[in-house]
C-alpha positions in Angstrom: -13.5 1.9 1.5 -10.9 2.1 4.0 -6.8 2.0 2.6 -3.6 2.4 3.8 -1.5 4.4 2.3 2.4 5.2 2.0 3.2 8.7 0.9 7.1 8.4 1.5 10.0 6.5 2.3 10.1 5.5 6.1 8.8 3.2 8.7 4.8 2.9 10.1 4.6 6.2 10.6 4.8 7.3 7.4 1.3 5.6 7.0 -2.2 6.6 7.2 -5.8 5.2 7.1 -7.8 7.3 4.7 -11.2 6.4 2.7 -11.4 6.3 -0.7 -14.6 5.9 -3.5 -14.4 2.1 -4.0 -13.2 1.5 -7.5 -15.2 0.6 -10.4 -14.0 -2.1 -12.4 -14.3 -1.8 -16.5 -16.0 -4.8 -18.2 -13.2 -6.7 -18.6 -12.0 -6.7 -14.6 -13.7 -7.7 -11.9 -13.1 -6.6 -8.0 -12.2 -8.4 -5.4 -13.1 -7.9 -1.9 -9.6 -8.0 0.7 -10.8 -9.0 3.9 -7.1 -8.5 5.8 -3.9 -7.7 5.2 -0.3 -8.8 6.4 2.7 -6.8 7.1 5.9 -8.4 7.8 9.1 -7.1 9.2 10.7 -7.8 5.5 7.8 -4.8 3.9 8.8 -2.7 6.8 12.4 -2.6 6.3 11.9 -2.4 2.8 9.6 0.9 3.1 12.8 1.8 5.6 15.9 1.6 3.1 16.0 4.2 0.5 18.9 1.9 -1.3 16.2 -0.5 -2.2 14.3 2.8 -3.8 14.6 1.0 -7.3 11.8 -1.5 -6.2 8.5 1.2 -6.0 10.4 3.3 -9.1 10.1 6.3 -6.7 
C-alpha cells in the first residue's frame, strides 16, 4: 500500500510516498479501505510550528 509519511517537523517537503505491507487486522479490528485524503492549510501550518509540538507528543 501506498502512505505518506512525516518524519519531522516542517512543511510538504518533509514528506514522502513510500509503500508499506498492508496491515493485518487482529480478530477484533477490521480494515478499512481510504480511497483519498485531504490536506488543508490548518495540517500544514500545524506540521510547520514547532510551538504546537505538544499535539504529535514528539
Amino acid at each position: 500500500m501506498k502512505a505518506t509519511v512525516l518524519k519531522k517537523h516542517g512543511g510538504t517537503d518533509q514528506s514522502s510516498l513510500v509503500d508499506l505491507l498492508s496491515p493485518q487486522p487482529a480478530k477484533n479490528e477490521v480494515l478499512i479501505w481510504v480511497h483519498a485524503i485531504g490536506i488543508y492549510p490548518t495540517d500544514i501550518y500545524v506540521r510547520q510550528n514547532i510551538g504546537l509540538d505538544y499535539i504529535f507528543n514528539w
